[in-house]
N, C-alpha and C positions, 0 to 999 in steps of 0.2 A: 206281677210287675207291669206298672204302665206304659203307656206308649211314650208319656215321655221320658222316662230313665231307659226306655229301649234304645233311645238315641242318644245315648253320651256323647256318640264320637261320629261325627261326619265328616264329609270333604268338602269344602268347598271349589266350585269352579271359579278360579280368579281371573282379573282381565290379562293377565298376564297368560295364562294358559289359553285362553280363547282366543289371544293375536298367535298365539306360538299353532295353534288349531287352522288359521285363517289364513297364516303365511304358510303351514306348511302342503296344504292346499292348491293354493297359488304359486307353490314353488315346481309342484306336482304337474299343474297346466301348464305351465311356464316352460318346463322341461320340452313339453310336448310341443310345443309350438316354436320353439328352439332349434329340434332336433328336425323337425320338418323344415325349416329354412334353411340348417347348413346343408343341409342333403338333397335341396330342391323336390321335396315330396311333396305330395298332397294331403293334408291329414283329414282323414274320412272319419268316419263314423266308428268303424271299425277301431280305429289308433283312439278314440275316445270311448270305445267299449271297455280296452284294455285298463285305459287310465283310470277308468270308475272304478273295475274290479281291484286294482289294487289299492286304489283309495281306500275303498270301503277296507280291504284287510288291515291296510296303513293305519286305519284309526282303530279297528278293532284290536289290534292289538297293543298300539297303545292307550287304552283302557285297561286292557290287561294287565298291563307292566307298568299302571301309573307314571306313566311315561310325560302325562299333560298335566303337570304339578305347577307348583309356586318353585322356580329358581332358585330362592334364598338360600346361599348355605351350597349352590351346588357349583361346581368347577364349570367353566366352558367346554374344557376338555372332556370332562364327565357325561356333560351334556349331548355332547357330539358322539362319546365311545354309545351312549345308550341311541342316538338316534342312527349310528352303525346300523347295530345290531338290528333293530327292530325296520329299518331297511331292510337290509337282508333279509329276513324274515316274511317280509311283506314278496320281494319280488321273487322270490322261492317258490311260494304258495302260491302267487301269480302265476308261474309259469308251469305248474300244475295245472292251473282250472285251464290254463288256455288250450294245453296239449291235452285235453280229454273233449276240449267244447271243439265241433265242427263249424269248420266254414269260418277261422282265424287267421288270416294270413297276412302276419307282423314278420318280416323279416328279423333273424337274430341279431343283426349288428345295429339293425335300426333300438331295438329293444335296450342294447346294450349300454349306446350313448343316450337314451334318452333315460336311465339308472343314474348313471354317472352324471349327466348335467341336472337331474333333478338335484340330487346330492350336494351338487353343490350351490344351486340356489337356496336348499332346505340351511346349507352353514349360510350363508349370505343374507338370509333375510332374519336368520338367531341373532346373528351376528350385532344386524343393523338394531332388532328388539332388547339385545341387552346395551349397547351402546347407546340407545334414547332412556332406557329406563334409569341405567346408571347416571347419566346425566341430569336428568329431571331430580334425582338424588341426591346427585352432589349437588345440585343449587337449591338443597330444600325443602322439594316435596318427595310427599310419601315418605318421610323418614321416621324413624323411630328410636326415643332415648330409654337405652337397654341396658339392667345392672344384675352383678350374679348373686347369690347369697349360699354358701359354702364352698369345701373346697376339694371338692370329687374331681378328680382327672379328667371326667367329662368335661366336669364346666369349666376348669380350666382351657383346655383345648377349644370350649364352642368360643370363649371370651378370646384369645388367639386370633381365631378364625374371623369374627367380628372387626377387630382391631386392624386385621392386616387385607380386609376389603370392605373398605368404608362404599365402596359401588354398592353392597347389599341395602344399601339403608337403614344398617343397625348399628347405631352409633353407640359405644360404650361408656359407660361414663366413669364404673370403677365397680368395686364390688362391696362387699358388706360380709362382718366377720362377730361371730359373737367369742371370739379366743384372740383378736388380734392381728396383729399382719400378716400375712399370709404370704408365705417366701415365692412360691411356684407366680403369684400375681404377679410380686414385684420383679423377676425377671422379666415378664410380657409386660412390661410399661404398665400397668393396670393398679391405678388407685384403690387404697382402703376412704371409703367414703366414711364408715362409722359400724354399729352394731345394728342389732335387731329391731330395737326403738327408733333408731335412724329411719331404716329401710321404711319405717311405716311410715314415720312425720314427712318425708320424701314422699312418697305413694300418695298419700292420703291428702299433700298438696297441690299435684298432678304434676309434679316435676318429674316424674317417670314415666313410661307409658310400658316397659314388660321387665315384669321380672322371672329370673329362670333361676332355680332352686335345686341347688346343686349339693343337700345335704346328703346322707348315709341313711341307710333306711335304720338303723337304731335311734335316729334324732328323727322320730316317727313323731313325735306329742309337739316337737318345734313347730315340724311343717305345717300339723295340720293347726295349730297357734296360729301360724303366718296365714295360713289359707283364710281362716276362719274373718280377720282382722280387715287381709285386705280385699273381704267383700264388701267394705266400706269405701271404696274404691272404685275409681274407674280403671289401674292398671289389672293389665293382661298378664296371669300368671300363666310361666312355664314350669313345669316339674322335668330333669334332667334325670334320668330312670340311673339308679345304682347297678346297673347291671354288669358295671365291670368290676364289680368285686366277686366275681365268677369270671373263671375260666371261658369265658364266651365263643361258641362256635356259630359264625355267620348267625348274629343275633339280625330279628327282623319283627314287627311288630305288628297285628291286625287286631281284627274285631269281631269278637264270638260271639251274636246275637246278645250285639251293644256292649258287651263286655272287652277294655283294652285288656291285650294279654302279649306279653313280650317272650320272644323265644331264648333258651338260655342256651343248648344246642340242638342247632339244625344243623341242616344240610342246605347250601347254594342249589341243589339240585332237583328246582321243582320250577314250575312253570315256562318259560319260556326257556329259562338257560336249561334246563332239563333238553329242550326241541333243539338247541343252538350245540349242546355237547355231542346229542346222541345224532345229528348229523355231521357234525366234525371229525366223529368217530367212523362209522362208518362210509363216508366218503373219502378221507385219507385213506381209511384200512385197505378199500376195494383199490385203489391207484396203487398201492405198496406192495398189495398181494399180489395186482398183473406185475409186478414190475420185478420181484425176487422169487417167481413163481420158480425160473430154472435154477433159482440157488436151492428151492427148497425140495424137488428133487432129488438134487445131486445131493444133499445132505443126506436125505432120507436112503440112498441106494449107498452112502457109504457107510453108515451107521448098520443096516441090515449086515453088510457083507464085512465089518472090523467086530461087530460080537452078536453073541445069541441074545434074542429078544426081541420084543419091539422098539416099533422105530419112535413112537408118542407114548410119552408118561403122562396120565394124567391123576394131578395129585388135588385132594381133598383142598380149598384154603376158604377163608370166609372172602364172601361176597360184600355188596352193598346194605347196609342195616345187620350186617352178622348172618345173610342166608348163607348155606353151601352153596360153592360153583367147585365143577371141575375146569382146575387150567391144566392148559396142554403146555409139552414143553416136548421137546428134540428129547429123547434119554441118553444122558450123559455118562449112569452109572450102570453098572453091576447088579444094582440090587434097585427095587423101588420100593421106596419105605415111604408108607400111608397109613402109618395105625396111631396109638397114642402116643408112641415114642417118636420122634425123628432127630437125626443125629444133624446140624449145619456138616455143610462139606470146610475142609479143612486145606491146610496147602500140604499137599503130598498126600493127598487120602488115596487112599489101596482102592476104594470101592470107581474110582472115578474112572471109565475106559479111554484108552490115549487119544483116540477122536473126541472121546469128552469134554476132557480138558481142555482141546482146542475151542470147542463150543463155547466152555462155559467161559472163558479169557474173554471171547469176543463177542459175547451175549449170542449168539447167533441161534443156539436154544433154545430162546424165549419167541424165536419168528412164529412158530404155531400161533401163538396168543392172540395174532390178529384176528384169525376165524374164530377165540371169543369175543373178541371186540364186537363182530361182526355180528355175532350170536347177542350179545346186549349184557354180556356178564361183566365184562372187564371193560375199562377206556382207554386209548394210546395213552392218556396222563392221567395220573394220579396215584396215590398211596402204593405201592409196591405190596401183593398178597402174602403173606407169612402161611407157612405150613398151620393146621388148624392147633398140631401139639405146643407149637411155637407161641400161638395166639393165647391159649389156655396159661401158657406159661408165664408170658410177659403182663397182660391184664391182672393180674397180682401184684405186681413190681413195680409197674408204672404209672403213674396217674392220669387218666382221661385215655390210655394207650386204644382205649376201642373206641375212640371217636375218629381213631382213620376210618371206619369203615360208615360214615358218615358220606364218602361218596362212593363210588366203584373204584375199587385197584387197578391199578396201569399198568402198562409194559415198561413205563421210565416215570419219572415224577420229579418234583421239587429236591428232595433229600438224595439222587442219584445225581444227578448234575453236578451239587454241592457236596460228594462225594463219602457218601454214607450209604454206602450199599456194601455188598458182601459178608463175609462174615464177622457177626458180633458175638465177639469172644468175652465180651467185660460189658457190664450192664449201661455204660455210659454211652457207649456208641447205640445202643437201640433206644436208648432215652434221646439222642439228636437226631434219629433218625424220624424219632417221632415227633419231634419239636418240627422238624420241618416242616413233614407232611401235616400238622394241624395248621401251621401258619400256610402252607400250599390250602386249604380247607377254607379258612378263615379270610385269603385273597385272592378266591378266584377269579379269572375271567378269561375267556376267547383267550386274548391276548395273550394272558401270560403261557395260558395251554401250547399258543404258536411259538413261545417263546421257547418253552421249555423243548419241546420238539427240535425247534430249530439246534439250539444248545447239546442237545441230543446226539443231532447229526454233527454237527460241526467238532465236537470234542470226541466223538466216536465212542466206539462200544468197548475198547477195552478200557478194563480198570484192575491195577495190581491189587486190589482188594478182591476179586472174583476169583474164585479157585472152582 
């Protein structure tokens, strides 16, 4: 292979990325120089040591996270949850290097608001970078006349998306059908311009400038027909990837030495939001565990002295990718069943001890689980672990059932909130329990992790389905 089919697929750095690079910068020194005038400081050398070093992370990591892309296509909101995070991230790691390097002395609240008012020069000057660009847009320039050709749910939704932010600069013009009108179009206002013969005599007289091609991959011999034709052209072809005719878990797409390759299931759980969870986790854990240390205790020494046994069960369940972990739990019953059989607990099971049943009504058994969080097996959110016989059981029955394990098991998750937890007596209730937790899989983020937490607390831990 040559070097040049090595390079199918590049990135380019656009001007748009480069102002978003140069403001955010500026927003960086800004801060600094901000936070020294309301506080009547001096800003030395020192307060300019700091600002480098997180610069320098500031950018490195967004490289990492593709973070200094082309806008098109992406929310304001979007834009801001990702420059969140990767904030966070930056001043984290900051305040590492500084608490290891000698002879640093930044006050913390100086530190503080000079975070917080970087922050918000960083929205402030996006802000003003999409509002010239969309401008410049709407009177004209840099726009582009964009039409779809088939009629895949994708390119339905990107034609939507088009249509209802003319600020992008991707003007729609209609779509193109070789079967006819196309229903899902004509609800979105979106014209049939013509067929396949259309789409070229269009192209090929530069009344287009991109087309995005939104067949099925069975109409394999069409596309590559279209492809073929309209290199006789100056328009810009997009291929819209059939990948949602699969069950798609957090689909994401790169490049294997020049080879594009799309994932069909992943895991959200790798790069940076991997650093963003597994600090989430164990920093809640450590606050939660000083905080119910003397419930856990007092559990522990009434459990000893109401039956024989120990006081922590710990039972076999799959982990993250299908490894074993052991979770800890309070033991609630009688007996500790960890082999290939395991029985659900039931309402009025004989096996369950009277302090049990208190436990289990009010989840308060599941508190151990934090010191696996802590340990790196389990997260406070996500998929809820199944006994391993359970797992064996249901992955026959259910379809995709083991792509919960696609991220680490929680102590609460998506499907407990929304009230699918306890016992599944009928095969319908562990089929929504897992519809949950893949769409919890499929939408993750910080966010909603805090959400569910929060929801968590707020709704409390009993539930008439826990026996």
């Amino acid at each position: 292979m040559n070097k040049m089919k090595r390079s199918i697929i590049h990135t380019n750095a656009s001007i748009i990325s480069m102002l978003q690079r140069f403001s955010d910068i500026f927003g960086m020194l800004l801060g600094m120089l901000f936070v020294g005038y309301i506080t009547q400081q001096n800003i030395d050398i020192t307060h300019w040591f700091v600002a480098l070093i997180c610069l320098v992370v500031f950018q490195m990591i967004g490289g990492m996270t593709d973070f200094y892309r082309s806008w098109r296509g992406m929310s304001f909101r979007l834009e801001i949850q990702f420059l969140l995070r990767n904030w966070f991230l930056s001043i984290c790691f900051t305040a590492g290097i500084i608490s290891i390097i000698h002879n640093i002395d930044i006050s913390a609240k100086f530190y503080f608001i000079w975070v917080f008012s970087s922050l918000f020069f960083f929205a402030i000057s996006r802000s003003f970078i999409r509002m010239s660009i969309g401008y410049l847009r709407k009177a004209g320039y840099n726009n582009r006349k964009v039409v779809m050709l088939g009629n895949l749910p994708a390119g339905i939704n990107l034609a939507e998306s088009f249509k209802n932010a003319p600020w992008l600069g991707l003007s729609i013009l209609g779509y193109f059908s070789s079967n006819g009108e196309i229903k899902d179009y004509a609800k979105i206002r979106v014209k049939l311009l013509g067929d396949v013969e259309d789409l070229i005599r269009m192209a090929k007289n530069n009344e287009i400038d991109h087309v995005y091609i939104a067949l099925p991959m069975q109409e394999a011999t069409t596309i590559n027909h279209i492809i073929s034709v309209l290199a006789d052209s100056t328009c810009t072809v997009m291929l819209v990837p059939d990948v949602f005719t699969f069950n798609v878990i957090h689909s994401r797409s790169e490049t294997i030495y020049g080879v594009p390759v799309i994932s069909v299931y992943d895991t959200p759980m790798s790069g940076v939001n991997m650093v963003l969870k597994r600090v989430e986790d164990v920093l809640i854990s450590i606050c939660i565990l000083l905080f119910i240390s003397p419930v856990l205790m007092l559990i522990a020494a009434v459990i000893k002295i109401t039956s024989p046994g120990p006081i922590i069960f710990k039972q076999s369940r799959y982990g993250m990718d299908g490894r074993e972990i052991k979770v800890w739990k309070f033991r609630s019953m009688s007996v500790m069943e960890n082999g290939d059989k395991v029985i659900q607990a039931r309402k009025g099971d004989k096996r369950i001890t009277p302090f049990g049943g208190f436990l289990r009504r009010t989840s308060l058994d599941e508190l151990p689980q934090f010191i696996n969080v802590i340990k790196g097996d389990m997260s406070i959110v996500g998929p809820r672990p199944h006994a391993i016989a359970h797992n064996e059981e249901y992955r026959k029955l259910i379809k995709g059932y083991m792509l919960r394990h696609k991220m680490k098991p929680g102590i609460t998750g998506w499907a407990q909130i929304n009230g699918w937890r306890g016992e599944t007596d009928v095969l319908e209730k562990m089929e929504k329990r897992v519809e949950f937790d893949l769409y919890y899989i499929q939408n993750w983020s910080l966010w909603m992790d805090l959400k569910i937490i929060f929801l968590t607390v707020i709704k409390g831990f009993i539930n008439k389905a826990a026996y």
